[in-house]
N, CA, C and O of each residue as an XYZ file, in Angstrom:
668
protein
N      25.372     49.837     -2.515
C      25.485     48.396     -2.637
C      26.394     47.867     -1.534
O      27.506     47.489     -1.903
N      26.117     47.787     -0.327
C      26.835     47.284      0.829
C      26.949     46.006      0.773
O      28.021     45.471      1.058
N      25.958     45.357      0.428
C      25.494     43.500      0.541
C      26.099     42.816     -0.551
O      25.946     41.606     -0.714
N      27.119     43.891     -1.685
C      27.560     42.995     -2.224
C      28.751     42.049     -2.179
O      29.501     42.126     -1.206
N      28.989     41.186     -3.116
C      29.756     40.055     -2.219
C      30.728     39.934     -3.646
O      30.341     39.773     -4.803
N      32.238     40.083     -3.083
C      33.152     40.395     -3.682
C      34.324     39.320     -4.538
O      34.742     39.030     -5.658
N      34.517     38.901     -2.590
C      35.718     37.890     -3.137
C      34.904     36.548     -2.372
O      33.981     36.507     -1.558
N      35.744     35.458     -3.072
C      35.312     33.562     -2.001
C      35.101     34.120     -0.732
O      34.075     33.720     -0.182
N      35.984     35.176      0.079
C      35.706     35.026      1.369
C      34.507     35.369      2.012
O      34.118     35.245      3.173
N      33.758     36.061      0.470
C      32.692     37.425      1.620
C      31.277     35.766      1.291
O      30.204     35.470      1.818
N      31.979     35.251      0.375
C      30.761     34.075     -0.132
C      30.366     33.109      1.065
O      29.311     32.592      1.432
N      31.878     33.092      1.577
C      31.900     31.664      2.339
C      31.336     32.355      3.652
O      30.706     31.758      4.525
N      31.653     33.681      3.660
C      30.452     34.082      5.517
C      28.831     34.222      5.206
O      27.919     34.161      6.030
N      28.739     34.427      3.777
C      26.950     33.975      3.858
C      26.762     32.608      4.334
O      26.186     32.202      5.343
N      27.308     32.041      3.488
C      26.871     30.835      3.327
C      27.062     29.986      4.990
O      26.172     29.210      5.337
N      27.956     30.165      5.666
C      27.895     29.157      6.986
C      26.765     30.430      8.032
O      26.378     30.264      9.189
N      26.535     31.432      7.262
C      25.468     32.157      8.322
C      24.074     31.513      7.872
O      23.296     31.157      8.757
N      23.739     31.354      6.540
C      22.528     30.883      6.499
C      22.334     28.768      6.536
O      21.339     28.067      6.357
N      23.286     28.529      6.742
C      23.238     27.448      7.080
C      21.930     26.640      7.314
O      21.501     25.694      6.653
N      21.279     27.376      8.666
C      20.345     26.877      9.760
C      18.699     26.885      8.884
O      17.613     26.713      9.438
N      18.875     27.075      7.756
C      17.948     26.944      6.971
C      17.464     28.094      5.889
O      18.286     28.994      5.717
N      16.525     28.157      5.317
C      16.456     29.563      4.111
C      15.921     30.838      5.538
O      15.619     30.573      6.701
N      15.952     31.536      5.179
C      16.010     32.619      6.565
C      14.013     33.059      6.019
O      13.420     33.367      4.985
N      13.803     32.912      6.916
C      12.069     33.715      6.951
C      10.988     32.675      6.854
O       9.770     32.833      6.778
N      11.935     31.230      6.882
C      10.844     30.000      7.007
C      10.937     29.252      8.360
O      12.043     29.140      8.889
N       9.788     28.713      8.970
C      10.133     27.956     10.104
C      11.144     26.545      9.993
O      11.289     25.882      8.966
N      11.876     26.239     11.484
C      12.237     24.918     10.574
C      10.867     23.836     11.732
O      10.312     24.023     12.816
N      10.859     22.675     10.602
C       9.804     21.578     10.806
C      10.338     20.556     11.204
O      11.213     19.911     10.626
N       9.808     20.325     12.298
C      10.493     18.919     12.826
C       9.265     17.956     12.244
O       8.086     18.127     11.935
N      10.158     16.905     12.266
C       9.683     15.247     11.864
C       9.102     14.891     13.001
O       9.789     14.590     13.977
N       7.191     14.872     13.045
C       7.072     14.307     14.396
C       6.962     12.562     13.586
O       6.880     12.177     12.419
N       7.004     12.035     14.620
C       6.650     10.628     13.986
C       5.203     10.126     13.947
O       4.276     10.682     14.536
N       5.099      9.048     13.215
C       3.685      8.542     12.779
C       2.961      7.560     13.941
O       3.351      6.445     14.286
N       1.563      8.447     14.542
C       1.314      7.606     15.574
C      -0.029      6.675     15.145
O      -0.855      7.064     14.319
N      -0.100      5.436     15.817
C      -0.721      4.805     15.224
C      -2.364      5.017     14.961
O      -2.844      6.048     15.432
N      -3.105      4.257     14.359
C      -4.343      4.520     14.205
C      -5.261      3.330     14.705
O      -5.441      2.492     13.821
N      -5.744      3.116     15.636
C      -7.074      2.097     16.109
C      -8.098      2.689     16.394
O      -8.052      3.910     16.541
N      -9.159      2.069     16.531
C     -10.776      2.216     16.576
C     -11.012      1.761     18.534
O     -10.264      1.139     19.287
N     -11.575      2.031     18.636
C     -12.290      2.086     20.254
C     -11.981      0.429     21.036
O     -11.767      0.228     22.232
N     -12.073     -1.040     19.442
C     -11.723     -1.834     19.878
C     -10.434     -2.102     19.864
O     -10.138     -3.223     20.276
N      -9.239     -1.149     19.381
C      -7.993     -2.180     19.356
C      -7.923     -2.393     18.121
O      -6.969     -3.138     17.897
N      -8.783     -1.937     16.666
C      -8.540     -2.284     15.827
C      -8.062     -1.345     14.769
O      -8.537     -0.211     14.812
N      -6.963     -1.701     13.561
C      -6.632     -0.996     12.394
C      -7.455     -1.144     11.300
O      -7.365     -2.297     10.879
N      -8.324     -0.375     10.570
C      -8.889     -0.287      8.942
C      -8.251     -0.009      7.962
O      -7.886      1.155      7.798
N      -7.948     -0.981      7.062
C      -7.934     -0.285      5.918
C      -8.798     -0.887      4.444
O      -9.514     -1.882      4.336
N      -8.460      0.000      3.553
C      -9.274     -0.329      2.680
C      -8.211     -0.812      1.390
O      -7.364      0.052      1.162
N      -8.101     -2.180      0.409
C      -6.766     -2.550     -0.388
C      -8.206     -3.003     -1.788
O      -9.393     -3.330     -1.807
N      -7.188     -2.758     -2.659
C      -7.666     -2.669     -4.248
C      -6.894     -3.673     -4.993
O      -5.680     -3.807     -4.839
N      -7.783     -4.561     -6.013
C      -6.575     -4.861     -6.785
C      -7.857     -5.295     -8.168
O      -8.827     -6.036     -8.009
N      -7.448     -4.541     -9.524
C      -8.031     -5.087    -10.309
C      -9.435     -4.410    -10.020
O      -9.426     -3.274     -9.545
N     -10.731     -5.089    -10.298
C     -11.417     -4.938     -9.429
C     -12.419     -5.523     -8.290
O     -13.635     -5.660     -8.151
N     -11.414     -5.749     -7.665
C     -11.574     -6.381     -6.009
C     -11.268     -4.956     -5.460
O     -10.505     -4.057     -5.813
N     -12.175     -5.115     -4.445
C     -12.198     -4.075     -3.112
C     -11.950     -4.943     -1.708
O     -12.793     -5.777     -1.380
N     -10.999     -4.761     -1.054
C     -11.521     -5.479      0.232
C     -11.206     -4.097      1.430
O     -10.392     -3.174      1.414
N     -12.336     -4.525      2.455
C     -12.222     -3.951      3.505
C     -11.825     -4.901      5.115
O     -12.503     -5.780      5.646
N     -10.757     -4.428      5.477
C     -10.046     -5.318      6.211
C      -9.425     -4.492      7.567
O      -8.708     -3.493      7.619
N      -9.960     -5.264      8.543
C     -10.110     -4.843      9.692
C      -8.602     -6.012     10.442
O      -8.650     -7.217     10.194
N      -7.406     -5.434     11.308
C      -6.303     -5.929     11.647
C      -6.649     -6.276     13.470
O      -7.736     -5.887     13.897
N      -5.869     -6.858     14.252
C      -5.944     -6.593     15.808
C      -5.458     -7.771     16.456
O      -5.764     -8.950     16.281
N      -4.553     -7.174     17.321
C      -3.545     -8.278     17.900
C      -4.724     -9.696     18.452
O      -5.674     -9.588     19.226
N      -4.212    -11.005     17.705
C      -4.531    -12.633     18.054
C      -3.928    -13.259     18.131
O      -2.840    -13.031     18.661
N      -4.315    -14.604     17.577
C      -3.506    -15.580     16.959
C      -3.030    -16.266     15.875
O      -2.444    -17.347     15.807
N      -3.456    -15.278     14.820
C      -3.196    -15.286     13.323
C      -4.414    -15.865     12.625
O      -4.358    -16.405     11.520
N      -5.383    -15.734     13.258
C      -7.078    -16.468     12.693
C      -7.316    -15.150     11.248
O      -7.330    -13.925     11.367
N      -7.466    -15.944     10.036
C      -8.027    -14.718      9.066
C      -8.994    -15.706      8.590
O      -8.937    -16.897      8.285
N     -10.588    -14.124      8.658
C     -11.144    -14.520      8.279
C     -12.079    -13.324      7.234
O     -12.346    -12.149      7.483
N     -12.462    -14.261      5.864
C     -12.367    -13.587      4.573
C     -14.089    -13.930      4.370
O     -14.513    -15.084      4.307
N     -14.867    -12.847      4.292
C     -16.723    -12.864      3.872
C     -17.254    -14.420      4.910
O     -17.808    -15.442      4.507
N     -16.801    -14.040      6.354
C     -17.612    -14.990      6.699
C     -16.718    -16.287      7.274
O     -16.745    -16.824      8.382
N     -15.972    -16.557      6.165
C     -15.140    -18.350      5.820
C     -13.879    -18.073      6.519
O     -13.591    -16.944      6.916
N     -13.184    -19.025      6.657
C     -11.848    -18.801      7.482
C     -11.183    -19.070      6.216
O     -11.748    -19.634      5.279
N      -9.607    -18.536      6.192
C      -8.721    -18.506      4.936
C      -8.992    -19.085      3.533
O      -9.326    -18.742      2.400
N      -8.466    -20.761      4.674
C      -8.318    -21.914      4.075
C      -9.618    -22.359      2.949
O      -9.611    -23.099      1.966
N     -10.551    -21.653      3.506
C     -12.249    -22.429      2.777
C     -12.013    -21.053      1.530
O     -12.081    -21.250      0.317
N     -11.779    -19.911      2.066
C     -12.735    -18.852      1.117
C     -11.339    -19.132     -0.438
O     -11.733    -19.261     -1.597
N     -10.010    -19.162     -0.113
C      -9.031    -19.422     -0.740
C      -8.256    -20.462     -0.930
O      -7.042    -20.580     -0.769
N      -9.235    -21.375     -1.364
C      -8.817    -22.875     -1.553
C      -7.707    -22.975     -2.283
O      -7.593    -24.191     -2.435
N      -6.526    -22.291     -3.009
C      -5.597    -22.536     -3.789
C      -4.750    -22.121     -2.765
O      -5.013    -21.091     -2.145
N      -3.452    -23.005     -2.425
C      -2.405    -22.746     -1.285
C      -1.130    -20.854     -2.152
O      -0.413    -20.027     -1.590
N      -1.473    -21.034     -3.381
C      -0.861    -20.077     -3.800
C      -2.176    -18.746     -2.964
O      -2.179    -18.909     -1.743
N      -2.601    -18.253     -3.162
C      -3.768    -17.536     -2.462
C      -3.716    -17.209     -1.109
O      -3.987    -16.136     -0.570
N      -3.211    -18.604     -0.464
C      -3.293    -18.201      0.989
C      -1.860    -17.929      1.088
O      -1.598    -17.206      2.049
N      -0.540    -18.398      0.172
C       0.715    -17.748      0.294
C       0.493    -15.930      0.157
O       0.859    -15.168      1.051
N      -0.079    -15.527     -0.960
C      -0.068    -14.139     -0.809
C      -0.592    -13.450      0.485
O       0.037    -12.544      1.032
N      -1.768    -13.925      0.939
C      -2.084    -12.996      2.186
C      -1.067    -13.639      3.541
O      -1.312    -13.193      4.662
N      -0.081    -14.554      3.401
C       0.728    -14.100      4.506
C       2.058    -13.740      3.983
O       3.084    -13.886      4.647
N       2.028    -13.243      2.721
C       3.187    -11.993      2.538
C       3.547    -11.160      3.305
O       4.667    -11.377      3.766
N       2.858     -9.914      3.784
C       2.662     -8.919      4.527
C       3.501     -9.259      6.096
O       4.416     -8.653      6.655
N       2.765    -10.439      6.465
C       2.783    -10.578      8.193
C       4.626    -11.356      7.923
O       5.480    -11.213      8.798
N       4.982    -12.291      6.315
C       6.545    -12.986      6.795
C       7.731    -11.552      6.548
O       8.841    -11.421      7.063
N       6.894    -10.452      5.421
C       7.993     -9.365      5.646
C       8.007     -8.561      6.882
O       8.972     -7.807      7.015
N       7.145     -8.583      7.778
C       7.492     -7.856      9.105
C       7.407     -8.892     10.085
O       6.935     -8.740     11.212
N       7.866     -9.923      9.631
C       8.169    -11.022     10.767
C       6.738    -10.955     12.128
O       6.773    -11.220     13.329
N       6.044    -10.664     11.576
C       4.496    -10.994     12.593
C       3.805    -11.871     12.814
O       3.121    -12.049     13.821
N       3.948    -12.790     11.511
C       3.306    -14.274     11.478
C       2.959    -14.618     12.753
O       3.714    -14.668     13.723
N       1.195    -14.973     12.698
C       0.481    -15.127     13.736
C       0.290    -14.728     15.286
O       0.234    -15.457     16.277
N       0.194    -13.065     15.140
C       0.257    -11.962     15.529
C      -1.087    -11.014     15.694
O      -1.344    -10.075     16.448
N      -1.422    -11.316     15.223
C      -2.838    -10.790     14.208
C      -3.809    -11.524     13.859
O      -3.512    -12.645     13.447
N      -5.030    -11.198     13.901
C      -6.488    -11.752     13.851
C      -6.901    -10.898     12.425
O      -7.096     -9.700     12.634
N      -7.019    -11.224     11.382
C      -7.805    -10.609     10.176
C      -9.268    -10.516      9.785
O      -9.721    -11.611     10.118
N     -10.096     -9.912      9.342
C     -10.813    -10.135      9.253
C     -11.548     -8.995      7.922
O     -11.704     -7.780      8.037
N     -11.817     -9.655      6.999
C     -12.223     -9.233      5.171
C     -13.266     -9.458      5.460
O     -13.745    -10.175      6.338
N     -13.951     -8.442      4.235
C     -15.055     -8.506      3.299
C     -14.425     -8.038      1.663
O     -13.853     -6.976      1.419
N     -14.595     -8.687      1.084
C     -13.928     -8.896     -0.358
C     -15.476     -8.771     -1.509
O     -16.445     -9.517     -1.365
N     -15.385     -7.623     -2.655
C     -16.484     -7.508     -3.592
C     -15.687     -7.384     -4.777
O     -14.487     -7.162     -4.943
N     -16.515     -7.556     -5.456
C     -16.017     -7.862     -6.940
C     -14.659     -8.643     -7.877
O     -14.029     -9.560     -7.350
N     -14.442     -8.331     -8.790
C     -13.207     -9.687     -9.526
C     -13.434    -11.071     -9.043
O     -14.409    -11.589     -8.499
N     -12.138    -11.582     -9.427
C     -12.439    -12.957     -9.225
C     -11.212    -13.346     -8.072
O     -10.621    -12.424     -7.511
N     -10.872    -14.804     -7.759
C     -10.220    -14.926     -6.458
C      -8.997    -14.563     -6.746
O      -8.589    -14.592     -5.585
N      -7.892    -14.180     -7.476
C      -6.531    -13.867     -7.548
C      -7.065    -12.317     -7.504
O      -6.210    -11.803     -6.782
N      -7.902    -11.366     -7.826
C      -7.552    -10.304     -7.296
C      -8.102     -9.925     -6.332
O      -7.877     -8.793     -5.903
N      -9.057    -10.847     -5.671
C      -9.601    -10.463     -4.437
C      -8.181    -11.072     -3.045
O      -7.882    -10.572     -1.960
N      -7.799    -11.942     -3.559
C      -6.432    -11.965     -2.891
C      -5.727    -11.144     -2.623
O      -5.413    -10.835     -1.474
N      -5.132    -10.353     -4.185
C      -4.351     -9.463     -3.757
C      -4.852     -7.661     -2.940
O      -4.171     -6.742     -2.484
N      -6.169     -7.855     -3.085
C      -6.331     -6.917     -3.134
C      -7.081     -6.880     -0.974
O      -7.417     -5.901     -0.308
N      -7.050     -8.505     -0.551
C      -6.976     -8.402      0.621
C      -5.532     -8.361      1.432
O      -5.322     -8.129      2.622
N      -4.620     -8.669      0.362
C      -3.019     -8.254      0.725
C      -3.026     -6.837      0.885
O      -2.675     -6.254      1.911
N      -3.356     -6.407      0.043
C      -2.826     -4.626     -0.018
C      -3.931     -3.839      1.352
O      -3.584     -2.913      2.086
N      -5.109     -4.462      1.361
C      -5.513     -3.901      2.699
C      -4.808     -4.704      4.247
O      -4.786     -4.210      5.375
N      -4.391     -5.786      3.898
C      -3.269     -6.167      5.473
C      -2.480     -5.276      5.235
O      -2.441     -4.573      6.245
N      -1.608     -4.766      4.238
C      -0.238     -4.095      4.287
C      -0.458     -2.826      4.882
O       0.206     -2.358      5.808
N      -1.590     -2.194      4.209
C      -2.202     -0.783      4.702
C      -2.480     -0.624      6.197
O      -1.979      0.364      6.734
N      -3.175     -1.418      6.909
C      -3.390     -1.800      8.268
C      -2.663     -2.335      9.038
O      -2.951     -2.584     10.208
N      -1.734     -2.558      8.550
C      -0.350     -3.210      9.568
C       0.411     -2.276      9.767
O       1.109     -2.318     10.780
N       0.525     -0.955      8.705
C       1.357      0.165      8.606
C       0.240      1.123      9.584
O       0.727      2.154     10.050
N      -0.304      1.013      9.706
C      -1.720      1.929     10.481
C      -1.443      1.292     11.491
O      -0.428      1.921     11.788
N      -1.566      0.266     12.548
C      -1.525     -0.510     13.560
C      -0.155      0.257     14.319
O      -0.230      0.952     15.332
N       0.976     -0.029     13.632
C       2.516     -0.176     13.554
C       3.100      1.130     12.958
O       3.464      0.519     11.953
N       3.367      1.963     12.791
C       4.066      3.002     12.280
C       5.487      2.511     11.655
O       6.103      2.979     10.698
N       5.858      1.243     12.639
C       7.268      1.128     12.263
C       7.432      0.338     11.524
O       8.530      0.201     10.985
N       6.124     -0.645     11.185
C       6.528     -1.783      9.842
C       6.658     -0.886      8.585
O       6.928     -1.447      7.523
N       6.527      0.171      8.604
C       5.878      1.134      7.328
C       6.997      0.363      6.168
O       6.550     -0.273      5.214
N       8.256      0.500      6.371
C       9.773      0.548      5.483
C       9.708     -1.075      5.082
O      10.144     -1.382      3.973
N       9.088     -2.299      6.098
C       9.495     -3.155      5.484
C       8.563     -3.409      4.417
O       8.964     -4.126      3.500
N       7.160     -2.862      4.361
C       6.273     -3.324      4.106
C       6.367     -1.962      2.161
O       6.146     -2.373      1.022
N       6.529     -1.330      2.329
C       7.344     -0.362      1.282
C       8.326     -0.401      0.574
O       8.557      0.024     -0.558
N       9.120     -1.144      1.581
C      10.128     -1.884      0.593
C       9.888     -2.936     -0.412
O      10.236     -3.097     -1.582
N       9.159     -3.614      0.454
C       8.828     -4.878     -0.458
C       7.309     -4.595     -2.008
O       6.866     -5.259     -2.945
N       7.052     -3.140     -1.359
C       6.504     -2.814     -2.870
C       4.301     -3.413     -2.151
O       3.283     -3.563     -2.826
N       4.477     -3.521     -0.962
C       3.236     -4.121     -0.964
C       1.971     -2.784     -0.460
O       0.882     -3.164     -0.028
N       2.185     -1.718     -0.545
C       1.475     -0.619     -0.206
C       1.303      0.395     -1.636
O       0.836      1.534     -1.660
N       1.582     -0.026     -2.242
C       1.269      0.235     -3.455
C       0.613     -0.317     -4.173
O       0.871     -1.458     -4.555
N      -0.622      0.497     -4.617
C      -2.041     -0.356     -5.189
C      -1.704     -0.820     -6.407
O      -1.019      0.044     -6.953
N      -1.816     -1.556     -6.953
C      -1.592     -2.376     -8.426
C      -2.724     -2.202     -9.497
O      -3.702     -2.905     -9.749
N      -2.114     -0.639    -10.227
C      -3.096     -0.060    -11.195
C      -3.784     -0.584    -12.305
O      -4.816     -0.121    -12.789
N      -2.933     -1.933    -12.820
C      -3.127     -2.764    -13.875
C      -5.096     -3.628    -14.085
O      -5.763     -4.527    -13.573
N      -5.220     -2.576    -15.164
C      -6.487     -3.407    -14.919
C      -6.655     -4.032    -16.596
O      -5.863     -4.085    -17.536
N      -8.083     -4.454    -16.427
C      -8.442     -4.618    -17.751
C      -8.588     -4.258    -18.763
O      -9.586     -3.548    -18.646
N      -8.178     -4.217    -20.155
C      -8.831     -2.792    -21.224
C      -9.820     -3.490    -22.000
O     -10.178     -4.587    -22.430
N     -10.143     -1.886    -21.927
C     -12.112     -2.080    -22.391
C     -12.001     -2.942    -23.737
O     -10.928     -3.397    -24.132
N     -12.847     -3.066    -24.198
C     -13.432     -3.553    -25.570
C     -13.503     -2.593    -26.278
O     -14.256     -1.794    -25.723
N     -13.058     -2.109    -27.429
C     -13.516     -1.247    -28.728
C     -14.482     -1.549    -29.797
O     -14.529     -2.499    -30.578
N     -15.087     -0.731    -29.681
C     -16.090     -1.132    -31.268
C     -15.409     -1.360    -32.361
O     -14.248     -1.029    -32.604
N     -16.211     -1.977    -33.069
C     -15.491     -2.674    -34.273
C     -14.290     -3.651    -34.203
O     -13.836     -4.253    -35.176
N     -13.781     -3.743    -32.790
C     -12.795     -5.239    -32.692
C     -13.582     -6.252    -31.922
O     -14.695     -6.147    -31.406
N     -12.767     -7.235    -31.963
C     -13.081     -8.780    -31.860
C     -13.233     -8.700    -30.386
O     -14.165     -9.272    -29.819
N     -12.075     -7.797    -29.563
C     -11.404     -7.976    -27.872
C     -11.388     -6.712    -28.078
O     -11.966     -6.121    -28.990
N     -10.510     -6.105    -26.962
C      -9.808     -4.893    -26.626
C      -8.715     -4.981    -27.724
O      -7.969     -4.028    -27.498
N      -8.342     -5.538    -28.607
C      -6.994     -5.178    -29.583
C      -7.484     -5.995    -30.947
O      -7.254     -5.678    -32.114
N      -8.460     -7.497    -30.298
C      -7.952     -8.464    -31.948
C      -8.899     -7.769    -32.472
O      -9.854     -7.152    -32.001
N      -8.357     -8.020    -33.909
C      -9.396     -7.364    -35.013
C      -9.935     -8.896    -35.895
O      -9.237     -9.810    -36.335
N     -11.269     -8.735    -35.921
C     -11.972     -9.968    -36.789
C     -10.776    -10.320    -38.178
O      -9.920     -9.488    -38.480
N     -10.864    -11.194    -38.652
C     -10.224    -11.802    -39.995
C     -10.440    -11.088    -41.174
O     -11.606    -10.939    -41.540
N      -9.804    -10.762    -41.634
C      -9.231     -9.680    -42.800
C      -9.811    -10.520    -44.017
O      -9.046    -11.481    -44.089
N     -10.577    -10.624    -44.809
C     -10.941    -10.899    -45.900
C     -10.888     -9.911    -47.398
O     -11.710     -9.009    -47.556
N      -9.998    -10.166    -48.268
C      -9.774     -9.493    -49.589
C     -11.374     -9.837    -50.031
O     -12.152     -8.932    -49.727
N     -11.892    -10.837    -50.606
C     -12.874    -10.501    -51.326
C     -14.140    -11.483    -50.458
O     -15.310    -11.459    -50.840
């Protein structure tokens, strides 16, 4: 038993020898995150909410978004609506930076909103490597699992139960 270890002192020369990492593993450097575009200059991603799908294509403009066709303002006639999709661009200070451009299927317009937010956030972090933290911080790259619950047989909804009658 040569390797055994006696007193604090014989502890404290393992320990600043293996320091440099667990011994028999490589060490891994952090390369950093390089960006992702398409042949034109452009970022994809794909954002969910509910069930809305949008597919949303990013690329340096003049802040023109345009959603199935319509420009913002027409496809998201409620000013709350068009506040959410420039969430993304006021937490990384980009505002009108960027040319957008959606196709939005299914739900209705508050989750096709959000769910063309969560594909800007995704594609701005794809574009940008370095917005990643503000855009993470603020919680907007994270898909929003909350959906609808089903209907059960024999209830009224997903929970009410028809009126209780004694006789």
């Amino acid at each position: 038993m040569a390797d055994e270890i006696n007193t604090l002192e014989d502890l404290k020369d393992v320990v600043t020898s293996d320091i440099g990492g667990v011994q028999g593993t490589p060490e891994v450097e952090m390369t950093p995150r390089e960006p992702v575009k398409d042949e034109f200059g452009r970022s994809y991603a794909t954002g969910k909410r509910k069930d809305a799908v949008a597919r949303v294509w990013i690329k340096p403009g003049s802040g023109k978004v345009v959603v199935n066709g319509k420009p913002q303002n027409e496809y998201f006639a409620r000013p709350v609506l068009q506040m959410v999709l420039a969430q993304p661009f006021g937490v990384t200070g980009t505002d009108g930076q960027f040319d957008v451009y959606a196709t939005v299927k299914g739900g209705g317009l508050s989750g096709q909103a959000g769910a063309v937010k969560h594909g800007i956030s995704k594609a701005l972090q794809l574009f940008d490597p370095s917005l990643r933290g503000a855009l993470k911080a603020a919680g907007f790259l994270t898909r929003d699992s909350r959906v609808v619950e089903r209907k059960k047989y024999g209830k009224a909804k997903a929970r009410k139960s028809f009126q209780f009658s004694k006789r």
